[in-house]
C-alpha positions in Angstrom: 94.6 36.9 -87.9 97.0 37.1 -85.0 93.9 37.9 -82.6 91.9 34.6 -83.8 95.2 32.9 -82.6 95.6 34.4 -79.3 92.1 34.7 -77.9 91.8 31.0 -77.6 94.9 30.3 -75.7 93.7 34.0 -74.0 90.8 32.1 -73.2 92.3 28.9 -71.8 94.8 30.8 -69.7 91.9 32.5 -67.8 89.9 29.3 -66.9 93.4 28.0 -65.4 94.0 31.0 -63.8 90.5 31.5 -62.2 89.6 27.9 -61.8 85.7 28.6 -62.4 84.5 30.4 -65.8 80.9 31.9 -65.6 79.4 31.2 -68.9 78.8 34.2 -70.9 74.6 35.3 -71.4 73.0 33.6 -73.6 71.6 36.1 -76.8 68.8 34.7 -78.5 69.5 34.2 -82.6 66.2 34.2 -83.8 64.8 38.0 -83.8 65.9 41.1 -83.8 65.1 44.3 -82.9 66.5 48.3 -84.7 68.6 50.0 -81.8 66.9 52.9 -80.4 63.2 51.8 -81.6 60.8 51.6 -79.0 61.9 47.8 -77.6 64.8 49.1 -77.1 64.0 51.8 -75.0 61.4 49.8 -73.0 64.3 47.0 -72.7 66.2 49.7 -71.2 63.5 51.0 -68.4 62.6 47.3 -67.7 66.2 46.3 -66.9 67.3 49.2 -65.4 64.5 48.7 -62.8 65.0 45.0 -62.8 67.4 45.0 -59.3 65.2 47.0 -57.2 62.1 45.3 -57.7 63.6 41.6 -57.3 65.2 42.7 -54.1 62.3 44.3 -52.6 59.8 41.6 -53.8 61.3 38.7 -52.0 63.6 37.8 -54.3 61.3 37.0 -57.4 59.9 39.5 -59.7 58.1 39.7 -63.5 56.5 42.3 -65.2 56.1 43.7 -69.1 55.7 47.0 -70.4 54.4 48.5 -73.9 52.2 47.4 -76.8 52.3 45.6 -79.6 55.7 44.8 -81.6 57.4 47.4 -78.6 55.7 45.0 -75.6 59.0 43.2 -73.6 58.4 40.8 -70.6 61.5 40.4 -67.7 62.2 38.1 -65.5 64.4 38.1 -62.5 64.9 35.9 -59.4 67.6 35.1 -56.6 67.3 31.9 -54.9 65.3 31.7 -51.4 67.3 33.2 -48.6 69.2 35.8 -50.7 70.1 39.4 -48.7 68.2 41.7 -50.2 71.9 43.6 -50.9 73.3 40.7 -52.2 70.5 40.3 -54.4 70.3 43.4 -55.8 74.5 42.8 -56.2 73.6 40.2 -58.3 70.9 41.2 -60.1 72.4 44.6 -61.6 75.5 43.4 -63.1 73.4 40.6 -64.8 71.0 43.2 -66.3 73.6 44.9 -67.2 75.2 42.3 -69.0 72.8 41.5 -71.4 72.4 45.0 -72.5 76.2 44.8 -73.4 76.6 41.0 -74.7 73.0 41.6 -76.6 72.8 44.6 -77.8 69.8 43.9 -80.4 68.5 40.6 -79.7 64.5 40.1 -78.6 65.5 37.0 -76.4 68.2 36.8 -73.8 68.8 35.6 -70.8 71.9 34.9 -67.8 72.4 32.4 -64.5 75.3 34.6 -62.4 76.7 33.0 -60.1 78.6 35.6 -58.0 78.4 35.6 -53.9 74.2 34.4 -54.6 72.9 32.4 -58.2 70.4 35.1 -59.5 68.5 34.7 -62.8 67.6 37.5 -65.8 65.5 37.0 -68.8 63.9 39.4 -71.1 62.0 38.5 -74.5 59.7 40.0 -76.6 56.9 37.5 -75.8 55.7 35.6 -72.6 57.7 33.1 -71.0 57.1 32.9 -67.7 55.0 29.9 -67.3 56.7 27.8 -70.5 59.1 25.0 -70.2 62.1 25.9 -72.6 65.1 23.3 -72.9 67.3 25.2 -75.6 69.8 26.5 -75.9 72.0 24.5 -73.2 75.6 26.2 -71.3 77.8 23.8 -70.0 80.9 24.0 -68.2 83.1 22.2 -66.1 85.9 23.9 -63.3 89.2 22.9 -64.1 89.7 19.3 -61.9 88.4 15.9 -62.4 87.2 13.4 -59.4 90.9 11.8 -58.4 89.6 9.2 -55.9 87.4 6.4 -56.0 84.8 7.4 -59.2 83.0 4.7 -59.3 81.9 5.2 -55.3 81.7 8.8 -56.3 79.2 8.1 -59.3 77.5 5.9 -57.4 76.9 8.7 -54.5 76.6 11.4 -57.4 73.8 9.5 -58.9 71.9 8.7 -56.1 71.6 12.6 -55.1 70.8 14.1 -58.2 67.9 10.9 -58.0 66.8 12.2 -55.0 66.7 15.7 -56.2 65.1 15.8 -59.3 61.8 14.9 -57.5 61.8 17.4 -54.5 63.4 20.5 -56.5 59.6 20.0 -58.5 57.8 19.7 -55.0 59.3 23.1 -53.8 57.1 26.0 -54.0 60.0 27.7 -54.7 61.2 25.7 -57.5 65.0 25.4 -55.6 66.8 22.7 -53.7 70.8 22.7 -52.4 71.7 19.3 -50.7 74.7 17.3 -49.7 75.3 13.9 -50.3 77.0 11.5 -47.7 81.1 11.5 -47.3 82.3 9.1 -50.1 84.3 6.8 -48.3 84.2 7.4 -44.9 84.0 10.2 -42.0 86.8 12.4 -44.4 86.2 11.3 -47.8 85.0 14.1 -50.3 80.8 15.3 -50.6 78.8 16.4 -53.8 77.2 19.9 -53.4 74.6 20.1 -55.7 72.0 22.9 -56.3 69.3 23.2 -58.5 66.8 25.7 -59.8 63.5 25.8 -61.8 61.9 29.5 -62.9 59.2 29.9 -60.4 56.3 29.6 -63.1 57.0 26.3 -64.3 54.9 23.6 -63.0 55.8 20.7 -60.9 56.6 17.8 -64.4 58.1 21.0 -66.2 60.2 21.9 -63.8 61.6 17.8 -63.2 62.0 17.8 -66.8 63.8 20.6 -67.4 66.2 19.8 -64.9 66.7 15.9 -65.7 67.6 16.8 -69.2 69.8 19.5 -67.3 71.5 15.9 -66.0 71.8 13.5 -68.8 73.4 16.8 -70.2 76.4 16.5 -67.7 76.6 12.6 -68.4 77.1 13.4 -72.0 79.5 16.6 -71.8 80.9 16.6 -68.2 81.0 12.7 -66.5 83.8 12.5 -63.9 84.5 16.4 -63.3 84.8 17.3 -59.7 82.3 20.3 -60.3 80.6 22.2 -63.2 77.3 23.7 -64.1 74.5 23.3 -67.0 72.2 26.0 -67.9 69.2 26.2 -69.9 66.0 29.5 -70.3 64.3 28.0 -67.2 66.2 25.8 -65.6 70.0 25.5 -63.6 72.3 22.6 -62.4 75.1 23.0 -60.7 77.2 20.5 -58.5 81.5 20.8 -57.1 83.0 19.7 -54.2 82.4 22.6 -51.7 80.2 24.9 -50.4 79.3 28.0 -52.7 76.7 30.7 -54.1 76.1 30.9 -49.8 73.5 28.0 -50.6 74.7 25.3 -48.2 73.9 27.2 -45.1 76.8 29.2 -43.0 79.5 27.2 -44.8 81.1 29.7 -46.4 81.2 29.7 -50.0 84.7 28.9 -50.9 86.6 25.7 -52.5 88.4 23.8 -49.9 91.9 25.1 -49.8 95.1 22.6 -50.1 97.6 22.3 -47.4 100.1 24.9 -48.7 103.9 23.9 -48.5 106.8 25.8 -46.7 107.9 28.5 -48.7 111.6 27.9 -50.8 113.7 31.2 -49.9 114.2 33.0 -53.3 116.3 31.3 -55.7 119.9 32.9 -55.9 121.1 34.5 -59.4 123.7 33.5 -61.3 126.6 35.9 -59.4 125.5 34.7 -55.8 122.5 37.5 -55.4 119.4 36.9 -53.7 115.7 38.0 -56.0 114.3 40.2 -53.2 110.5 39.4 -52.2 109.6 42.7 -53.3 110.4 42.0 -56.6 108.7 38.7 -56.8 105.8 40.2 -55.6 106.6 43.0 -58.5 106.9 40.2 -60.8 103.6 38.8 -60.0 101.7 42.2 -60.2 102.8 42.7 -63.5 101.9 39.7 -64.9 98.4 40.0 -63.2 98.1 43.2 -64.7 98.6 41.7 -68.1 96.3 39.2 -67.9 93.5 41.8 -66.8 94.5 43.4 -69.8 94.0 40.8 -71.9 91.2 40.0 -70.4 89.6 43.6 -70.9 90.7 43.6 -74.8 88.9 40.5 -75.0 85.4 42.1 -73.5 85.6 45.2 -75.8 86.4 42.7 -78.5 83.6 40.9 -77.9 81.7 44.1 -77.1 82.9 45.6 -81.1 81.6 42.2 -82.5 77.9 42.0 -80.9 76.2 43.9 -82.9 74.9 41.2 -85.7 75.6 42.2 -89.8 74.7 40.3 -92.6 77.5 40.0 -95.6 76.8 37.8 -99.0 78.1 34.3 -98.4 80.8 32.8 -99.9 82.0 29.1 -100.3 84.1 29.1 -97.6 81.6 30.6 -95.3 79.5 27.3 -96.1 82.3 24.9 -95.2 80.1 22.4 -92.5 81.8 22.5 -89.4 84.1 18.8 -88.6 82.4 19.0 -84.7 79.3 17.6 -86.8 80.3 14.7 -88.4 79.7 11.2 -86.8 81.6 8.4 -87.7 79.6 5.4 -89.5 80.3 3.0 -86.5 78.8 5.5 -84.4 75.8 5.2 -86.7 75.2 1.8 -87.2 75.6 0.5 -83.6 72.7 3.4 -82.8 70.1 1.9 -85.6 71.4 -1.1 -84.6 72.9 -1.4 -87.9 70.0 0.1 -89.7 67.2 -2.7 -88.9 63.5 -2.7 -90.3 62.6 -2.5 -86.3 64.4 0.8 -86.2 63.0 1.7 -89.8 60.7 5.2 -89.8 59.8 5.8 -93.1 61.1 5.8 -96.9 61.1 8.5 -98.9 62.3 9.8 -102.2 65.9 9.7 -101.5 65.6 6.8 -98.8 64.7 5.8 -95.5 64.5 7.6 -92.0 65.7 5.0 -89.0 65.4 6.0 -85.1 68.6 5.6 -83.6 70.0 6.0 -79.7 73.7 7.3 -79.2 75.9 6.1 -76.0 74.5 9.2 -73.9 71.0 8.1 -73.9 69.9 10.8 -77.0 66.9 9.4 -79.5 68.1 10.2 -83.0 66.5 10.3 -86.2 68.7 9.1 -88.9 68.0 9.6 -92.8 69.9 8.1 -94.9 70.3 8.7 -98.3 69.9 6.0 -101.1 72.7 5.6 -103.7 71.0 6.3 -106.3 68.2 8.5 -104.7 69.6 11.6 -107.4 70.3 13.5 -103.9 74.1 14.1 -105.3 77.1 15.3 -103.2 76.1 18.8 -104.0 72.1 18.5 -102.9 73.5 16.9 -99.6 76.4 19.2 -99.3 73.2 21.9 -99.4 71.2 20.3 -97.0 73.7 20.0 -93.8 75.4 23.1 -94.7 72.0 25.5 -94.6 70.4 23.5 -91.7 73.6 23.3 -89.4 73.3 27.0 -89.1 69.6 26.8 -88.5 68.4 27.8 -85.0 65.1 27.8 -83.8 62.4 25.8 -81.7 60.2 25.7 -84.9 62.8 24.1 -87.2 64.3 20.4 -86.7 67.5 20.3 -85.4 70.4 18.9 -87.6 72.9 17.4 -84.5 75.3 15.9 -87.2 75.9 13.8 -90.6 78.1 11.3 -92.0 80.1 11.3 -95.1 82.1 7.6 -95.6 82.3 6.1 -98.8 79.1 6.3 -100.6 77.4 6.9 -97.8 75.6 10.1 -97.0 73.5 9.9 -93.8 71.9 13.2 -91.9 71.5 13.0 -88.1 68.3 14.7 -86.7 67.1 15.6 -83.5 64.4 12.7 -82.8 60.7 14.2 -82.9 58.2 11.7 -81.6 55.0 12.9 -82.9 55.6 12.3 -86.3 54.0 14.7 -89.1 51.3 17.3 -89.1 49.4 15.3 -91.8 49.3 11.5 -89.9 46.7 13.5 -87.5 45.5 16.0 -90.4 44.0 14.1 -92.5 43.3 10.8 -90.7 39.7 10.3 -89.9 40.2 9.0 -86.4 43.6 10.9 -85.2 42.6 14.2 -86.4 40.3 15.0 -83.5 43.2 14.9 -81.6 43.6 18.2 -83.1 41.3 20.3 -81.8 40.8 24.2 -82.5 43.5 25.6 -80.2 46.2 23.3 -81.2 45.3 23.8 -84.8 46.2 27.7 -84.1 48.7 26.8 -81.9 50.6 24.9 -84.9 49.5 27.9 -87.5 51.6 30.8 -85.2 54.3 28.3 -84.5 54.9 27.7 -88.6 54.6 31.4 -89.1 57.5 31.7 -86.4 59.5 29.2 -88.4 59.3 30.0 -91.8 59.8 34.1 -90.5 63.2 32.9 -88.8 64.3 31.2 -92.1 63.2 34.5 -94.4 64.5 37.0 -92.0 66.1 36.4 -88.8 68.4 33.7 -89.7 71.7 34.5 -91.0 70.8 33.9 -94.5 67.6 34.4 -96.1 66.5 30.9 -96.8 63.7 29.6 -99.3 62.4 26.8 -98.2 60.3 25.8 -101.5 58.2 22.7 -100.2 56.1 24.0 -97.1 53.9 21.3 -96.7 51.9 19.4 -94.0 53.9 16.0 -94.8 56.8 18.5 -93.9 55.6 20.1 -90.4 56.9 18.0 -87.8 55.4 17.4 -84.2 57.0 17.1 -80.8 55.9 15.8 -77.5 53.5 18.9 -77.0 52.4 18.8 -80.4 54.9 22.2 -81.0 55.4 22.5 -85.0 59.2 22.0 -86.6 59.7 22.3 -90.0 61.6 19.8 -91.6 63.6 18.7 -94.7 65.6 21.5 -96.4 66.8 18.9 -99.4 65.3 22.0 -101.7 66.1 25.1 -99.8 67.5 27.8 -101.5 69.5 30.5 -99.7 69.6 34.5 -101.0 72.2 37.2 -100.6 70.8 40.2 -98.3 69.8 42.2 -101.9 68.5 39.8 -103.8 64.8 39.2 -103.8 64.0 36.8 -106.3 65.7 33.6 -108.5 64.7 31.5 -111.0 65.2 27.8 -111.9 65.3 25.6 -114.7 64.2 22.5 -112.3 60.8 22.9 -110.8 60.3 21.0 -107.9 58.0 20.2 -104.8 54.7 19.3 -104.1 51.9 20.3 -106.7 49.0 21.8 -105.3 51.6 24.0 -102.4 53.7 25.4 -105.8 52.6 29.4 -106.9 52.3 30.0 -110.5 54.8 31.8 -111.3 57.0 28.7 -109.9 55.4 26.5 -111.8 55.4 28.0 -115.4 58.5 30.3 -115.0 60.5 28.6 -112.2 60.7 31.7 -110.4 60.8 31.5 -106.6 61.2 34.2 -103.9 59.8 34.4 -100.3 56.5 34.7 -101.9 56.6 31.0 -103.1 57.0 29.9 -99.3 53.9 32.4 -98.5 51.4 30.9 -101.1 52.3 27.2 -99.9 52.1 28.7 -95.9 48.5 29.8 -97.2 47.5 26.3 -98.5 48.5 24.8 -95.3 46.5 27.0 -93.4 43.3 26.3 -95.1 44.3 22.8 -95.1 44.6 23.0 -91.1 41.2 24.6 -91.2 39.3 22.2 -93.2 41.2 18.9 -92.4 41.7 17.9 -96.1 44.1 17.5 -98.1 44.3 20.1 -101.1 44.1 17.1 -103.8 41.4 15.3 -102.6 39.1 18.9 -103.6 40.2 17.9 -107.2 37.5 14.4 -107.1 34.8 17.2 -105.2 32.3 17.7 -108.0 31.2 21.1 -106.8 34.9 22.3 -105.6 35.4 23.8 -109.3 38.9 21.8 -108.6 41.1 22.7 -105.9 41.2 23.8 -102.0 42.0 27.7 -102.4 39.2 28.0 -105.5 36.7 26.1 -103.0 38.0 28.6 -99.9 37.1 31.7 -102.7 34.0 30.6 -103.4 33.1 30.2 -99.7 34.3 33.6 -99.1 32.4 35.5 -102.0 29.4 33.4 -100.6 29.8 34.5 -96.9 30.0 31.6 -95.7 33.6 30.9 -94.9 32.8 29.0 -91.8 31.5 26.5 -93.6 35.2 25.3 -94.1 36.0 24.8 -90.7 36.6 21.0 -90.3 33.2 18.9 -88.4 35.7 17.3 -86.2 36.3 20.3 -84.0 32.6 20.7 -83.0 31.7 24.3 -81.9 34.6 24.7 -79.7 36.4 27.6 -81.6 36.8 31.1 -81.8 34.8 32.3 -84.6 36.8 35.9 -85.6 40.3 33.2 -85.2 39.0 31.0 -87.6 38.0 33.3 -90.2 41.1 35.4 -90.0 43.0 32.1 -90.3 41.1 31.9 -93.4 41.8 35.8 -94.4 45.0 35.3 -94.1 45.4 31.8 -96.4 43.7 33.6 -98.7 45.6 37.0 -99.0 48.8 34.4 -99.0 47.5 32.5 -102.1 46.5 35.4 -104.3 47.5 34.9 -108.0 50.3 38.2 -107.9 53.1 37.7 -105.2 53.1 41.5 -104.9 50.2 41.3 -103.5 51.1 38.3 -101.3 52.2 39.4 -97.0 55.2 39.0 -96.1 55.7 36.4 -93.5 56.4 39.3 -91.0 53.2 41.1 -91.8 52.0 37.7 -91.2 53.0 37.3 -87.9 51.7 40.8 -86.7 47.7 39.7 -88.5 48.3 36.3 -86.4 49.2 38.3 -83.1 47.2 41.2 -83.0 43.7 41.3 -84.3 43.3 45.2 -84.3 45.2 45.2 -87.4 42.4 45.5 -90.6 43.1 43.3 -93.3 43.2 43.8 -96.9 40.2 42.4 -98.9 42.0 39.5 -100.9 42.3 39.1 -104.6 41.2 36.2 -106.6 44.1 33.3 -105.6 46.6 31.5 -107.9 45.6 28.6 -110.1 41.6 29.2 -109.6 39.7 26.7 -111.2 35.8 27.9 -113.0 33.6 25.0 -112.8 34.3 22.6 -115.5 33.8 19.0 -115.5 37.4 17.7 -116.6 39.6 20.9 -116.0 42.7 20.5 -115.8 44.6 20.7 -112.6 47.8 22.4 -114.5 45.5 25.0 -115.1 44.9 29.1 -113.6 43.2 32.2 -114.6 40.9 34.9 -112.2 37.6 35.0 -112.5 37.8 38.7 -113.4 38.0 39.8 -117.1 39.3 36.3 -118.2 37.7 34.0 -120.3 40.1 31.7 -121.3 42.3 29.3 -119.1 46.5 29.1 -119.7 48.0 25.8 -119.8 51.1 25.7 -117.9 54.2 24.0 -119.7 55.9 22.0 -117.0 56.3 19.1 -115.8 55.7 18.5 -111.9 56.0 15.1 -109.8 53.0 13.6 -108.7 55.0 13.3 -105.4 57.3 15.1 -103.7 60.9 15.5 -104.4 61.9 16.1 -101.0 63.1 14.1 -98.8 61.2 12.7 -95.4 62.8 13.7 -92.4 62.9 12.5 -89.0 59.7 11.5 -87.4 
């Protein structure tokens, strides 16, 4: 307890000591990786070789070694002009770093800024040519702007203007510039340096570092100097020379006029402190603060390592850095008009919404009497706050006044998977490599939510309706209004209330209420044959010769050997043949009748990712329908050894219980 008190003052003690705090590297929380295995010991090689080859390859160096589940890719770059030495200086300490600070995480990354800015990044997939924007480090140094700030925003503005545009235009991805004196021949100048990974293109690059820009007007407006940091991209601006970027101005802050030392105060019987032992003084009290500061690194260092530990109540408690205030709300929707006005769903309507710093929100808020109690909201902000991934929406916040209960979402502009799925005319918009694209980026997902977040969450309504879209047509996965989170040993539950989407729900949901990782398989195996076909599962139940439904169609297809005949017209011949049936494969080995039998969603991810890996010949799938004229849809049985159908005692909405999310 007394630790938790003092490292935050520790903390804030050493930013005013040191002026300038180098954020810490960035460990990525979505995978992870056994100590030891093989990725650790090619992590290991690849780093330790990491300095050398930047240095001797002009400053700029990638490469990836091993195979499979054991393949790592590194990255590592100085900017232009860099001494090879100084490089290297750089370079090793930053390796080093993230073998310390990240001792068994896939994706991690650092920006040092010591006497040169150099760059390291490893990860456990390729990354060297894609435009990444989270996770964000900002920092400020210790001073604001004391003069004339509107002159010195004006000036600030107009530089960063400037360049945005030629830091993309650099073959090198870099720029430093200086702007003009503010006020006159003496008045202060903005340094400002930027850098882009060398692999992203010209708009990528521009992007990433704009949003690098707005960051600073949101989190660091009027400080005299400060930095923001993202996977691929780096900002940083002060009011001197530094990093040996600004030509042969040396790289330190401009130093104050120091006044004439006081002689040594006298003590209380006319004695005079000697300068030796003020200087004693001060050595001491250095000392202890180096102290500090190395019990704070190998507390840090004891911590790293991530374990998982049953949650309780408290742990759930939803951080008060979340919550927005109402008036914050409203005057973003402008107070909730039909303009603004998304969507409206079960437990009510979705507005877009713009805050003071320029960030498009999605807003949901929930209706009075929607049946979404205190409890169901309580569930969703609490499980998606600590949510963290670039396949899941992003919860930025929520609002609890009154009766009021309103969620605030990262704004995704494509709306849903389905408005292009299964529209006639948008759908070809969709064509076979995006389709794919969007199955391995739900697999991602959903795997980060069953086993690489910090609880294993259920999500319990997979669904196309529920796959959200960004600019690039990247997959999220949205609303969590029914997610269910499991201690580390438990495997299954049960519920009395079974809800979701029919047609995505497993039987054993549906007749027993019993749910486990599984039930978010057999629903990831519907979407995927509904991504291949470009129909909805319940329009197969008006198809005469569909015996009833979408997965007993696929199994009929696939006992006929002619599983390409799924593949929807709208994508013309331009596919990959052996993708497109082990898309299908895999939907069908996730929708068999047994959950046993059922992947899990990292065996999944490895059929998705590396086709030398045989699959098993599926079973006969949940809820398959023989052909009968008027079968009922509540209805399931396999074709093998069964003559009679069960009837399955429930009652399930004809529409979904969840909630829509931000589109």
């Amino acid at each position: 307890m007394c630790l938790n008190n003092i490292l935050p003052i520790l903390c804030f003690l050493l930013a005013v000591s040191f002026g300038y705090v180098s954020a810490e590297p960035s460990c990525g929380d979505s995978m992870f990786f056994p100590p030891n295995g093989t990725y650790d010991t090619n992590r290991r090689l690849l780093l330790s070789t990491l300095a050398s080859n930047v240095s001797s390859q002009g400053g700029v160096y990638n490469a990836s070694i091993g195979e499979g589940s054991g393949k790592i890719y590194a990255l590592g770059l100085c900017i232009p002009g860099t001494d090879p030495k100084v490089c290297s200086d750089c370079i090793q300490p930053a390796s080093e770093g993230l073998l310390l600070s990240c001792p068994n995480q896939t994706d991690s990354w650092d920006w040092r800024a010591d006497k040169t800015l150099c760059f390291v990044r490893y990860s456990n997939s390729s990354f060297f040519d894609r435009l990444s924007l989270e996770p964000t480090q900002a920092e400020t140094n210790t001073g604001r702007f004391q003069g004339n700030i509107t002159g010195y925003t004006r000036v600030w503005e107009a530089l960063m203007d400037f360049m945005i545009i030629r830091v993309g235009q650099s073959p090198s991805r870099h720029i430093a510039d200086t702007s003009p004196r503010i006020g006159g021949d003496d008045g202060d100048q903005v340094y400002a340096l930027m850098q882009c990974i060398p692999g992203l293109s010209s708009e990528e690059c521009e992007t990433c570092v704009r949003e690098n820009v707005r960051e600073y007007r949101s989190c660091c407006n009027g400080y005299r100097g400060g930095s923001v940091r993202k996977p691929v991209c780096f900002f940083r601006w002060d009011g001197y020379p530094y990093l040996g970027a600004f030509g042969d101005t040396p790289s330190l802050p401009p130093q104050e006029s120091q006044p004439t030392p006081l002689p040594p105060p006298p003590l209380s019987d006319g004695k005079v402190i000697s300068t030796g032992a003020i200087a004693g003084i001060v050595v001491s009290a250095v000392f202890l603060v180096a102290l500090l500061a190395l019990g704070l690194v190998a507390w840090k260092r004891s911590k790293s390592y991530k374990t998982l530990k049953p949650q309780t109540d408290d742990d759930m408690t939803s951080p008060q850095s979340l919550q927005f205030d109402f008036m914050t709300i409203e005057a973003a929707t402008d107070r909730f008009s039909m303009t603004n006005k998304l969507g409206q769903g079960g437990f009510g309507a979705v507005y877009k919404g713009m805050l003071p710093n320029e960030t498009e929100i999605a807003v949901k808020r929930l209706s009075r009497n929607s049946g979404q109690g205190t409890q169901e909201f309580k569930n969703e902000v609490v499980i998606v706050a600590k949510l963290q991934h670039k396949n899941l929406v992003r919860l930025l916040g929520f609002c609890v006044e009154g009766d009021e209960q309103i969620l605030v979402y990262e704004f995704v502009p494509n709306k849903s998977l389905d408005y292009f799925l299964f529209d006639p005319t948008k759908k070809s918009q969709l064509d076979w490599n995006r389709r794919y694209n969007i199955i391995g980026g739900i697999t991602r997902g959903i795997l980060y939510l069953h086993q690489d977040s910090r609880l294993t969450i259920i999500h319990r309504d997979i669904k196309a309706s529920n796959i959200l879209l960004d600019a690039d047509m990247n997959p999220k996965i949205a609303d969590f209004g029914m997610a269910r989170n499991f201690r580390v040993d438990q495997t299954e539950d049960n519920t009395r209330r079974v809800v979701g989407t029919f047609g995505y729900m497993p039987p054993e949901y549906v007749t027993h209420g019993q749910f486990s990782t599984k039930s978010d398989v057999y629903s990831f195996g519907v979407l995927i044959l509904e991504i291949v076909c470009g129909k909805k599962n319940s329009s197969f139940y008006q198809m005469d010769d569909s015996g009833g439904n979408l997965v007993t169609h696929v199994w009929r297809l696939w006992n006929n050997d002619s599983p390409l005949e799924l593949i929807d017209p709208v994508i013309g011949e331009s596919y990959e043949k052996d993708e497109v049936i082990r898309c299908i494969h895999i939907g069908l080995l996730c929708v068999q009748e047994t959950p046993a039998d059922r992947p899990e969603m990292s065996t999944i991810f490895q059929m998705l990712t590396n086709s030398s890996i045989i699959l098993p010949v599926p079973q006969p799938p949940g809820f398959f329908f023989r052909n009968r004229p008027n079968q009922n849809p509540l209805t399931f049985g396999s074709e093998q050894g069964q003559s009679s159908t069960k009837s399955i005692p429930c009652s399930v909405d004809k529409e979904s219980i969840t909630i829509v999310t931000p589109r």
